[in-house]
N, C-alpha and C positions, 0 to 999 in steps of 0.2 A: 632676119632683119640686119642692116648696115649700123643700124642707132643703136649705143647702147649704152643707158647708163653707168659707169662703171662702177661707181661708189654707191649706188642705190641698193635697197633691198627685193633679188630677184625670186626669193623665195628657194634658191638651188645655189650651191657653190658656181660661179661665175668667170671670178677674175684672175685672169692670167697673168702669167708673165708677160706677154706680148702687150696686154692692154696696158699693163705698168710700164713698161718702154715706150709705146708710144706716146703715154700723156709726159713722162719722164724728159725723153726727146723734144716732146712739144716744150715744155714749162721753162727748161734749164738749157742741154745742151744735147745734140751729134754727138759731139767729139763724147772721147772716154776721159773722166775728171776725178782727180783723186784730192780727196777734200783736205783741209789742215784740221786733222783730229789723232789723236793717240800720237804714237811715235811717226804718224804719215810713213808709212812703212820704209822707214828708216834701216839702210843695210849695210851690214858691217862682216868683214870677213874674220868668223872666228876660227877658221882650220885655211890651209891654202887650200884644200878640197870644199867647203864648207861656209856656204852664206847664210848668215840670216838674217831673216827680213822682218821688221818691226810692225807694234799694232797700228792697223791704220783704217781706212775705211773709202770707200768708190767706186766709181758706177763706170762699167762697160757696157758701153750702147747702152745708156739708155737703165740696164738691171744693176741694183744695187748690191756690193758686196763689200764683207771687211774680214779684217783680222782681229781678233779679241786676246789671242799670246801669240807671242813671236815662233815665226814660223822656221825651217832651215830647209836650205836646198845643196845638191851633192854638184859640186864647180870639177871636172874631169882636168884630169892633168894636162898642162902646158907639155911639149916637146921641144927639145935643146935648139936655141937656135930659129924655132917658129914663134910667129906672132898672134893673136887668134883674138877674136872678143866673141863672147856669150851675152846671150841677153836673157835677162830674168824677164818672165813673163806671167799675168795672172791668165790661163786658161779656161774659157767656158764653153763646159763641153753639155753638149742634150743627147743623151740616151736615145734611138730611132724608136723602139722598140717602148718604152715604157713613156719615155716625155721628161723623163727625170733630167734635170737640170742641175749644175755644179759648177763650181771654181776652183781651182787650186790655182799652182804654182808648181812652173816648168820653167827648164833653161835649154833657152834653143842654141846649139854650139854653133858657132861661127868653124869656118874653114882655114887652117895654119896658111899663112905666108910669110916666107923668108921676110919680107922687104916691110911689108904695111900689110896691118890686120882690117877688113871689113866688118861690119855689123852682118848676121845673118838674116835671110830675108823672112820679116814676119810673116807667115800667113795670115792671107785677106780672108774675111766674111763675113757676111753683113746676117744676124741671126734676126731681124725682123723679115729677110729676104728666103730662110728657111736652112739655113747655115748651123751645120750640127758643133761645128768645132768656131770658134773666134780668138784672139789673144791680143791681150793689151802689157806693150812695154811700159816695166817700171825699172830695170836698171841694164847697164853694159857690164861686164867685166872684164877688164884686158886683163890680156896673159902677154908677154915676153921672155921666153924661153917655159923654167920653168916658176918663173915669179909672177907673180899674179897682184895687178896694182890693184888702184882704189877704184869701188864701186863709182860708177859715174852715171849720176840720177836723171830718168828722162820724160820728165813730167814734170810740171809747177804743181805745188798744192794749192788750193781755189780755197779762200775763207769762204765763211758762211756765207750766205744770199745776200744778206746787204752791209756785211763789213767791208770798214774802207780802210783803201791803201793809198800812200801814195808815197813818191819817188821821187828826187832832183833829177832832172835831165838837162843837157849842154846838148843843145841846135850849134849847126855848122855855123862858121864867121862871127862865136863871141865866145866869150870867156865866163857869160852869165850860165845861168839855168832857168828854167822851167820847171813849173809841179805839175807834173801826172797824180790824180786823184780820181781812184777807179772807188765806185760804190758797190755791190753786185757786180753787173754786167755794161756800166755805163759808164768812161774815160773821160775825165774832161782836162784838159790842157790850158795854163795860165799864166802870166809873169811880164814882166817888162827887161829888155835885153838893149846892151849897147852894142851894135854890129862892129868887127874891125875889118871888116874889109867890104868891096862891092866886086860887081861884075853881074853883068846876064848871063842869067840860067836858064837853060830850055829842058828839062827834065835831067839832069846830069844829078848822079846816083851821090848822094854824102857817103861820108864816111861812118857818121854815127846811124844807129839803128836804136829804135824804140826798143826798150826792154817787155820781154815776152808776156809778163802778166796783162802788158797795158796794149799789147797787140790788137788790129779792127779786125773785126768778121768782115770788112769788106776792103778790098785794093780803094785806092783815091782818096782816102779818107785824111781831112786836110786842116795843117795849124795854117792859121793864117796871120800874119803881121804886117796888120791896117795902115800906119804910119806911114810903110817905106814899099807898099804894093808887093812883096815878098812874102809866098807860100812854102809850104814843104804836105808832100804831097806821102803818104807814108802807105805804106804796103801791108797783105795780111802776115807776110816773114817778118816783117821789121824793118824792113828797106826805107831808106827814106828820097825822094825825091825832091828836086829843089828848082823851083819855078819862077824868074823876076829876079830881082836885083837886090841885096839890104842895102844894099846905098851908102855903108857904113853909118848908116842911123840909128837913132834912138827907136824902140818901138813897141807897143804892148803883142800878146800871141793869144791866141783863144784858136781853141778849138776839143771838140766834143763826136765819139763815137761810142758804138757798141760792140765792145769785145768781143773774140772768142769765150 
């Protein structure tokens, strides 16, 4: 059968991991989310060889995992002169052979260059697609000769399901703000603002970008300010676009999406 209750009682052990991800996927998110709990695996370099990564707790595609004590991983020496970034990563790997399943913590090296270091390329794979190996970044480390800067973290931690955040934001042509107030998974936008300048805008890119937590799951996603027929049209990067004229007016802003 396709149907299958998951949580029901089938009289036989049942339920996978796979069926966990999919409803996981369905209820919350795709993406890989690492939640604000413990240290949100908080990393700090205790040896220049030597990171460790704090408790924390979150979900790749979909299967859930954490830390419970602080973990360490081995940072390979910098070369005089070369540039290099590493990336801390949680590994989930499945056994061919048994089915066993696991996470750890691996650091992928990046390749030395004189001039500018790149990040190394993660590998892809999608384990509901049957992918034995997957990896979710959680930090960089640049090297510069042989010094080794700060951890630089690449991930937001996600509060609980329905705690709320929110944030002042400056829209182009004023000097006011805006509240970003994300609940869960749902941004709403609000405020009243004095524009100082005007001009027609036909999609021409601002300079300010939505902060990442309050980011849409979809492109167009739009504050509108009704008063002076002036939009901002905002992207899933943070890009903001800017549509109409503020007229240097007076003007309230509303707008409302669903985040990553």
């Amino acid at each position: 059968m396709t149907i299958e209750l998951v949580d029901g009682k089938a009289g036989t052990a049942h339920i996978s991991s796979e069926d966990k991800a999919i409803i996981h996927q369905a209820k919350f998110s795709k993406s890989d989310v690492v939640y604000d709990w413990g240290d949100a695996f908080k990393c700090s370099m205790s040896s220049s060889n030597r990171a460790t990564v704090g408790t924390g707790c979150a979900s790749i595609q979909g299967l859930d995992w954490h830390i419970t004590s602080a973990e360490s991983v081995t940072i390979s020496n910098g070369s005089q002169g070369m540039k290099r970034n590493d990336i801390i990563c949680a590994h989930y790997h499945r056994e061919s052979e048994t089915g066993n399943e696991l996470v750890n913590l691996v650091v992928l090296k990046g390749t030395p260059n004189a001039t500018a270091a790149a990040d190394p390329t993660i590998p892809s794979g999608k384990i509901l697609s049957g992918a034995v190996d997957a990896y979710m970044p959680l930090w960089r480390i640049p090297l510069d000769g042989i010094t080794v800067g700060t951890p630089v973290r690449l991930f937001t931690p996600r509060g609980a399901l329905w705690d709320s955040v929110t944030q002042q934001w400056k829209p182009p042509y004023t000097n006011d703000s805006l509240t970003l107030c994300r609940v869960g998974r749902v941004v709403t936008v609000n405020g009243n603002v004095k524009f100082t300048g005007s001009g027609q805008q036909n999609y021409s890119t601002a300079n300010e970008t939505i902060p990442e937590a309050f980011r849409p799951l979809a492109d167009m996603s739009i504050i509108a300010f009704p008063s002076c027929g002036f939009s901002l049209l905002v992207e899933r990067g943070g890009k903001v676009q800017m549509l109409g004229d503020p007229k240097s007016a007076y003007s309230t802003a509303h707008g409302c999406w669903m985040a990553k």
